[in-house]
C-alpha positions in Angstrom: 111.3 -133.5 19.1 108.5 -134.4 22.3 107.6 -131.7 24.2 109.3 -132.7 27.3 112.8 -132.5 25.4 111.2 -129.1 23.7 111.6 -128.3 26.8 114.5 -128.9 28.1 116.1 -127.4 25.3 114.5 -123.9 26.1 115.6 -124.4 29.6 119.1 -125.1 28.4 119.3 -121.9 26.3 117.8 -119.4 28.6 119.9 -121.0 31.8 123.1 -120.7 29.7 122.2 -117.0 29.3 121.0 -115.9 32.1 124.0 -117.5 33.8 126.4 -115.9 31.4 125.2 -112.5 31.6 125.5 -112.8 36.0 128.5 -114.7 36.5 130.6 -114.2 32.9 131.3 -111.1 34.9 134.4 -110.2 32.5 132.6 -109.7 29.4 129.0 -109.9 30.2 126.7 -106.9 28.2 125.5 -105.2 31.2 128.9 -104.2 31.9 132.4 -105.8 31.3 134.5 -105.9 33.9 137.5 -106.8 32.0 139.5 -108.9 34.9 143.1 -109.3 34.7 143.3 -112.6 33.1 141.0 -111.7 30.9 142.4 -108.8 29.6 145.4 -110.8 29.2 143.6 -112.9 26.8 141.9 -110.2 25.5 145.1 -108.7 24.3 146.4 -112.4 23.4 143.5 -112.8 21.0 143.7 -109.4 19.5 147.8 -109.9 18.4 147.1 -113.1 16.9 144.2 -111.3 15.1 146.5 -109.2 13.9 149.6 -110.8 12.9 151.3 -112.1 15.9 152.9 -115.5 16.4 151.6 -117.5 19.6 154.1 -118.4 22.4 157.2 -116.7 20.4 155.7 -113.0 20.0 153.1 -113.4 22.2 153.3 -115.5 25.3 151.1 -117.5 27.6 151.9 -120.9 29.8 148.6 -122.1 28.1 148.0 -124.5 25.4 147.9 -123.4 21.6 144.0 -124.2 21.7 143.5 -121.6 24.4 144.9 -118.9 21.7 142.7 -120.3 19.0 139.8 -119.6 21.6 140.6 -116.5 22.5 142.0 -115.3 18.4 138.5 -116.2 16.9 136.5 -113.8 18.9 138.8 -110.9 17.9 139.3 -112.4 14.5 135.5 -112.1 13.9 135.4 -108.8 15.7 138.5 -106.5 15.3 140.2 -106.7 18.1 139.2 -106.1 22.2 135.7 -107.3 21.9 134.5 -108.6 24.8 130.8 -108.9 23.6 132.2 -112.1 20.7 133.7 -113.1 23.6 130.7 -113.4 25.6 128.7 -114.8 22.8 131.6 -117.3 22.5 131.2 -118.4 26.4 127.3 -118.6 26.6 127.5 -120.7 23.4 130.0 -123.6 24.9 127.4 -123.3 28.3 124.7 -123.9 26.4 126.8 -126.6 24.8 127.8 -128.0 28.0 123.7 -128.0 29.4 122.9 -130.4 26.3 125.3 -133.1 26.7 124.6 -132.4 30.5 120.9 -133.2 29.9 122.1 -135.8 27.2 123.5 -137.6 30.3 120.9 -137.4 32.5 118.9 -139.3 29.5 121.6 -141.8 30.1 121.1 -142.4 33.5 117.4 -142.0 33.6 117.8 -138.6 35.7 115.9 -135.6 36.0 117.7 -133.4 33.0 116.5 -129.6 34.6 117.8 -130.2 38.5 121.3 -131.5 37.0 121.3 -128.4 35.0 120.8 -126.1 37.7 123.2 -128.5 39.6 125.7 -127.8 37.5 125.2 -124.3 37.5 125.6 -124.0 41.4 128.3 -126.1 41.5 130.0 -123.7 39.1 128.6 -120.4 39.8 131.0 -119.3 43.6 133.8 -120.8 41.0 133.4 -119.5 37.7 136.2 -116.4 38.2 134.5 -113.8 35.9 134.9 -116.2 32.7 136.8 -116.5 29.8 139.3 -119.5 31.7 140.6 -122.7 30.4 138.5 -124.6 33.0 135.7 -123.1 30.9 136.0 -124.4 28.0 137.7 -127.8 28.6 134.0 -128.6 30.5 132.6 -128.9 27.5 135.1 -131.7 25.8 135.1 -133.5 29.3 130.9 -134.1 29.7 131.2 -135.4 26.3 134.1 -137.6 27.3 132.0 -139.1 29.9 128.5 -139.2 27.6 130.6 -141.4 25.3 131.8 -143.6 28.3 128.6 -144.0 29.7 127.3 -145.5 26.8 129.9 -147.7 26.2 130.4 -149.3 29.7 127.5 -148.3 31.8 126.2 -151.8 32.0 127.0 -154.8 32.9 130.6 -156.7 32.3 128.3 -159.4 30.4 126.8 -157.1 28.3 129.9 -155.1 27.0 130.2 -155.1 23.0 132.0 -157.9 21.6 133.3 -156.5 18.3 135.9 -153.9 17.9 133.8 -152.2 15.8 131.7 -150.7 18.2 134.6 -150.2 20.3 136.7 -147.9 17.7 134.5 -144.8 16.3 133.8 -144.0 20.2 137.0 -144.2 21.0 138.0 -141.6 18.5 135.6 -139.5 19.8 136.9 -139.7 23.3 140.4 -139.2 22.4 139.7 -136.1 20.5 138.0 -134.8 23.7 140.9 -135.7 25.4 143.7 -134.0 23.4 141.0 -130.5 23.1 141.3 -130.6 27.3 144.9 -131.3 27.1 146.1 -128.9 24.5 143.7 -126.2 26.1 145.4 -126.7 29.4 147.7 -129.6 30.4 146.3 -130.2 34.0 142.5 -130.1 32.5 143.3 -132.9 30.9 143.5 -135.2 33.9 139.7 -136.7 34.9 139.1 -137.8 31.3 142.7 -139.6 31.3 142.2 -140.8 34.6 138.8 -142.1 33.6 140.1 -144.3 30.2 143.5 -145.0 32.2 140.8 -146.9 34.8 138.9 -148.3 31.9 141.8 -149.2 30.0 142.9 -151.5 32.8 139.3 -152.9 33.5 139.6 -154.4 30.1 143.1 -155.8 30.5 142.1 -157.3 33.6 138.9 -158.6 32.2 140.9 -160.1 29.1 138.7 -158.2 26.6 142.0 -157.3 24.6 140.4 -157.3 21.4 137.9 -154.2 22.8 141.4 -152.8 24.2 143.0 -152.8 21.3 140.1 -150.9 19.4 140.0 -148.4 22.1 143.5 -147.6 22.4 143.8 -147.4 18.5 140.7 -145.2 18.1 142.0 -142.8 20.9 145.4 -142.5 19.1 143.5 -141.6 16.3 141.6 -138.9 17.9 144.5 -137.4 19.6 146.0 -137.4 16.4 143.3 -135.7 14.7 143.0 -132.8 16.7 147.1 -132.6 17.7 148.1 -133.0 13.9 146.5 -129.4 12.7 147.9 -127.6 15.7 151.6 -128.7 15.5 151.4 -128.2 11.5 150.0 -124.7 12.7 152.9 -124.4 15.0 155.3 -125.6 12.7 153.7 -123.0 10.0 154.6 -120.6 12.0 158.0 -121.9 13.9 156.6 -121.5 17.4 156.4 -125.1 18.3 159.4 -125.5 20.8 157.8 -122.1 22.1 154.6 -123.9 22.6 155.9 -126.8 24.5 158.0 -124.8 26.7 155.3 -122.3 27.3 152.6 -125.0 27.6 154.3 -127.8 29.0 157.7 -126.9 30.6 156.8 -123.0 32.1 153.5 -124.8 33.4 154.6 -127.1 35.7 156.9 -124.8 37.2 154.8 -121.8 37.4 152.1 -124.7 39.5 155.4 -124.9 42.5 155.6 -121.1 42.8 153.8 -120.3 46.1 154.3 -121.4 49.5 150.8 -122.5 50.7 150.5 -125.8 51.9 148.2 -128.3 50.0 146.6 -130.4 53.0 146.5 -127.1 54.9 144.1 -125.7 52.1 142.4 -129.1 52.1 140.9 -129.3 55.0 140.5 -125.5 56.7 139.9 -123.5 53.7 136.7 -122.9 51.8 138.7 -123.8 48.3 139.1 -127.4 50.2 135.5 -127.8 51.2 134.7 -127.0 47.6 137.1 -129.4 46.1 135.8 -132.2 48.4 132.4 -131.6 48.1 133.0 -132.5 44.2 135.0 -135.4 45.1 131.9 -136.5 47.5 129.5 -136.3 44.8 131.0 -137.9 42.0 132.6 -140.7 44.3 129.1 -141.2 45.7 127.3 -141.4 42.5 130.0 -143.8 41.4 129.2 -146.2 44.3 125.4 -146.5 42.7 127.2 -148.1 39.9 129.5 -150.4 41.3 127.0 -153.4 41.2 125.8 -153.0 37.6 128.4 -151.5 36.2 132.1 -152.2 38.0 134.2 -150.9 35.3 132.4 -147.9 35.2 132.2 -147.3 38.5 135.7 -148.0 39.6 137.3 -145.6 36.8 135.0 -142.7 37.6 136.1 -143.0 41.7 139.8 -142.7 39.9 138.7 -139.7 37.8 136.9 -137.9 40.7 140.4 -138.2 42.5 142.4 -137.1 39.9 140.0 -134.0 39.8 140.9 -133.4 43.1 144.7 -133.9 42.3 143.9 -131.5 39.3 142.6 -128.7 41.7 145.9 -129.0 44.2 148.5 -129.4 41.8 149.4 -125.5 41.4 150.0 -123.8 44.6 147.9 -120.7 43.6 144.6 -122.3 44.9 142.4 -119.9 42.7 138.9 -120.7 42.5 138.5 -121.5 39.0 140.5 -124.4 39.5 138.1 -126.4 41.1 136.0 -125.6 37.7 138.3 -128.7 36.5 136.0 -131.4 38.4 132.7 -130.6 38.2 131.7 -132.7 35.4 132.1 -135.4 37.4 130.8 -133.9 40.1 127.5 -133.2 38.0 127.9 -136.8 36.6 128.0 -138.2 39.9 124.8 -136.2 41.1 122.7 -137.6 38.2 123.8 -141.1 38.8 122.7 -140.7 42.5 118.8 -139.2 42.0 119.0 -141.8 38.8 119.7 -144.7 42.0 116.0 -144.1 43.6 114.1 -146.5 42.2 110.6 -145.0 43.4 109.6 -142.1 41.5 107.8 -140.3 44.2 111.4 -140.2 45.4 113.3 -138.8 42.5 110.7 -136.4 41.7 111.2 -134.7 45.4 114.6 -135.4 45.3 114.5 -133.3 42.0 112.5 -130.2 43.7 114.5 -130.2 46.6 117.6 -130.2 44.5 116.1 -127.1 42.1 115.1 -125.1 44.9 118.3 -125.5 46.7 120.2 -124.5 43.6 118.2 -121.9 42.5 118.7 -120.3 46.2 122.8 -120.3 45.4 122.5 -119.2 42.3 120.1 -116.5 43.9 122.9 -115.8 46.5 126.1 -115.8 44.5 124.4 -113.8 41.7 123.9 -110.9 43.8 127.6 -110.9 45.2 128.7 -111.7 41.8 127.0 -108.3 40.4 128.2 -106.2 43.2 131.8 -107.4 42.6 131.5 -106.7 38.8 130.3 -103.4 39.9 133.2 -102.6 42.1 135.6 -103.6 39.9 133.8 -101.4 37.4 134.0 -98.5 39.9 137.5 -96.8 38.6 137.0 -98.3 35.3 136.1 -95.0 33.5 138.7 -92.6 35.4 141.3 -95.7 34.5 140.7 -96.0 31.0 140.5 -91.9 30.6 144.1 -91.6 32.0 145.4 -94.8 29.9 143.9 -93.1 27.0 145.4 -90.1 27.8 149.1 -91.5 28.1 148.7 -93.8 24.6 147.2 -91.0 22.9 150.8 -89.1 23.2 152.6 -91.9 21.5 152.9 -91.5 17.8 151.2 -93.5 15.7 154.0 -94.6 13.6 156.0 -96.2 17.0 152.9 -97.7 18.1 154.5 -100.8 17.7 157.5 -99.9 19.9 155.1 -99.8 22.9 155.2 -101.9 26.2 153.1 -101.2 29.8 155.6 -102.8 32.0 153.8 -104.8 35.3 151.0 -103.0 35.2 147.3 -104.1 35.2 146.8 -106.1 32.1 143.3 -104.0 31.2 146.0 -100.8 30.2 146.2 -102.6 27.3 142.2 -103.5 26.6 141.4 -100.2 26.9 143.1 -98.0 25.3 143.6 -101.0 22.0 147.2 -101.2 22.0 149.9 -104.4 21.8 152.8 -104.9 23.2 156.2 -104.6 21.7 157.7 -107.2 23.9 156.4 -111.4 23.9 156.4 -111.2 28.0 153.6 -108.8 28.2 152.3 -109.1 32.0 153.2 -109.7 35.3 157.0 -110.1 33.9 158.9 -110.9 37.3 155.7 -113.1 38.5 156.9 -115.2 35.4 160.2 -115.2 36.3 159.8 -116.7 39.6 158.9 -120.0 37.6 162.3 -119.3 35.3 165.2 -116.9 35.7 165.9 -117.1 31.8 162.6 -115.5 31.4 164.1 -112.4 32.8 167.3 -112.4 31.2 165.8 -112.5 28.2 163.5 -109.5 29.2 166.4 -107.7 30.1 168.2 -108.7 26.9 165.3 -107.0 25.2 165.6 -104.2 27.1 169.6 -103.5 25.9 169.5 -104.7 22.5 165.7 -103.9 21.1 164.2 -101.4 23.8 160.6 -100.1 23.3 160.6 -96.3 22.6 157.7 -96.3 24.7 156.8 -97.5 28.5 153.9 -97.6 30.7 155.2 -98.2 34.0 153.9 -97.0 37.5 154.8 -94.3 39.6 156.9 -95.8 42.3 154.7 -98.8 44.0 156.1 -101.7 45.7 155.7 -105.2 44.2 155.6 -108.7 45.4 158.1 -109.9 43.8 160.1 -106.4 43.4 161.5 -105.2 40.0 164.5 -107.1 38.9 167.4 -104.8 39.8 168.6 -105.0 36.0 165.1 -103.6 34.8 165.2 -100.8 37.5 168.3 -99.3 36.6 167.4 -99.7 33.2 164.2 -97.7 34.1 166.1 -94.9 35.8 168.9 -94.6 33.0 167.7 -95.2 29.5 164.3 -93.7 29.7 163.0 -90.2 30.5 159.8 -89.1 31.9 157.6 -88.0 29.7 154.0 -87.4 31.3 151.9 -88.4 34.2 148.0 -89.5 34.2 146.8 -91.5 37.3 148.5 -93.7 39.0 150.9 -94.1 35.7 153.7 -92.2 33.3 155.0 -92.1 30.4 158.4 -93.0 29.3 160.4 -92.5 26.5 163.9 -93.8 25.4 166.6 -91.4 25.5 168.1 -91.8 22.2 
């Protein structure tokens, strides 16, 4: 290893960290957070460590590779770790920096700037951690390494024989099914990128390299979709699975009422989504000379980044997470374009000092938000504890917090009796039968137990069938906080 890649590898490692322990705000070691999605995965990770069945026992309108993510930290751990968790999250970074810099080799780019680039571009987005978007980075820069070396060139100069179309294309398609079964929408720059690619080559008549490249990416999809639905199978959750991961997931994206081309073009979430398309479009246009394939198919993957961050109607930040790959792709193509290397290397400070001043900026509002969401942390968890410490142990698996905030059930360690464990009408909206069948639950296999607030008003309400289940079948028990303690009456 040279000195200058020495380097760069240090860089990688202490920037992955650093950044992990500021904006991984959920789990970081100087004090977790927790979140609410989090602790929803939190408590996802923990049941499957323990037993559970994903999708039918415990639900989430993820893909099945999300629960494998989130089972293996509490798998290694015991349950409601959120330092595996971290270690977990700085480790894909780190991962993510490499193939980042591995690019930038590619492109004869600066490798430390697009690191920090990256960073910036991600840290006002990153959502406390632990989120698909997260972890589907990693499989998409490695997507686009392997279709940089393949077609950034030009048409002349393609490869001729399948051969050294085919064990690339494997590679890709894997990285393509990991985004996909992680979260379907994550899925869609890398498709959109070999869907462009795909058709470069048809019209180019090169149907010998299509053919390679459409059989090898089969074959990875295959090899990373044929353990999971054997392990859905296994465990006869995989009509679960592609309701909860397909079928839930597109309708929970038309809940909300927000207009898309209002958020577009008058709200900070649509400046950030177009400043992603900007770059990568731009750094595409470098190309378009030397490579046309290449540069075509990344202007349609930029846009289908941006189609990625509008399809839901819930417009959280962490979306936008889903195109900055290309984003930092497109940025290393553009400081790769200056041919005069007093240029690129003050194009490269300018670029590192501008960076480090965001990072600078949003780490400090970053800490002060983990901190006030930290605030009530200690008198929450004391009166959670408090409540579960009354059930008995023996009915600890007759348990449910009903619609409350999902860290009730990371800190006090418990599971829930019931496969719809948060936010049960907000799931509804998406599906009626969700309800029912929580309702159904409710009359035929009750909890003993039930967390629920003292009265509160919710947006959407209780169903009406829940409430009057609430006021007739259970019985107060005690009172801690904001919360009480039910139990069936018998």
């Amino acid at each position: 290893m040279n000195k200058k890649r020495g380097l760069s590898l240090l860089f990688s490692a202490a920037a992955a960290l650093c950044f992990s322990l500021f904006f991984y705000t959920f789990n970081t070691p100087l004090g977790p957070s927790l979140g609410s999605d989090n602790a929803i995965y939190l408590t996802m990770g923990t049941a499957l460590a323990r037993g559970y069945t994903p999708y039918t026992q415990i639900f989430d309108h993820k893909g099945p590779l999300l629960f494998l993510l989130q089972w293996f930290p509490q798998a290694l751990s015991g349950g409601y770790s959120t330092l595996f968790v971290f270690v977990q999250e700085a480790l894909f970074l780190f991962a993510c920096l490499r193939v980042l810099d591995a690019i930038c080799r590619q492109l004869k780019a600066p490798g430390i700037p697009l690191q920090l680039a990256y960073l910036a571009l991600n840290c006002a987005i990153a959502g406390g951690g632990n989120l698909t978007e997260e972890y589907t980075a990693l499989p998409t820069l490695l997507g686009l390494l392997l279709i940089l070396r393949l077609f950034d060139r030009p048409p002349r100069d393609l490869p001729a024989g399948p051969k050294e179309w085919f064990p690339p294309a494997v590679l890709l398609g894997a990285c393509a099914a990991c985004c996909f079964l992680t979260r379907a929408n994550n899925a869609l720059p890398l498709c959109a990128f070999m869907a462009g690619l795909s058709l470069g080559l048809l019209l180019t008549r090169r149907f010998g390299a299509l053919g390679a490249c459409a059989s090898g990416v089969l074959c990875g999809i295959a090899v990373i979709t044929v353990p999971v639905v054997i392990w859905l199978l296994r465990r006869g959750a995989l009509g679960a699975a592609f309701y909860g991961a397909i079928l839930h997931n597109l309708r929970y994206a038309e809940t909300g009422d927000t207009g898309r081309l209002y958020v577009l073009l008058h709200t900070a979430y649509g400046r950030l989504a177009l400043l992603s398309l900007a770059l990568a479009s731009a750094g595409a246009l470098t190309r378009l000379r030397r490579a046309p394939l290449l540069s075509l198919s990344m202007l349609a993957a930029a846009l289908a980044g941006l189609y990625a961050a509008f399809i839901s109607r819930k417009f959280y930040q962490h979306y936008l997470m889903i195109a900055v790959p290309a984003a930092a792709c497109g940025a290393a193509m553009l400081l790769g374009a200056l041919n005069r290397a007093s240029f690129r290397r003050a194009a490269a400070l300018a670029l590192s000092l501008l960076c480090l001043a965001v990072l600078g900026v949003q780490g400090q509002r970053a800490d002060r938000g983990r901190l006030s969401a930290r605030a009530d942390l200690p008198a929450f968890t004391e009166d959670a504890r408090r409540l579960y410490a009354m059930v008995p142990e023996a009915e600890h698996g007759r348990f449910m917090a009903y619609r409350v905030e999902p860290r009730w059930y990371a800190v006090t360690g418990a599971l829930p009796c019931m496969r719809f464990y948060f936010l049960q009408e907000t799931l509804a909206e998406a599906n009626p039968a969700v309800m029912d069948e929580i309702v159904n639950t409710f009359l035929t296999d009750p909890p003993l137990w039930l967390v629920i607030y003292y009265n509160r008003a919710f947006s959407p309400p209780y169903d009406e069938r829940v409430a009057e289940i609430f006021r007739t079948r259970y019985a107060f028990e005690a009172a801690a906080g904001e919360y009480q303690l039910l139990r069936l009456i018998e």
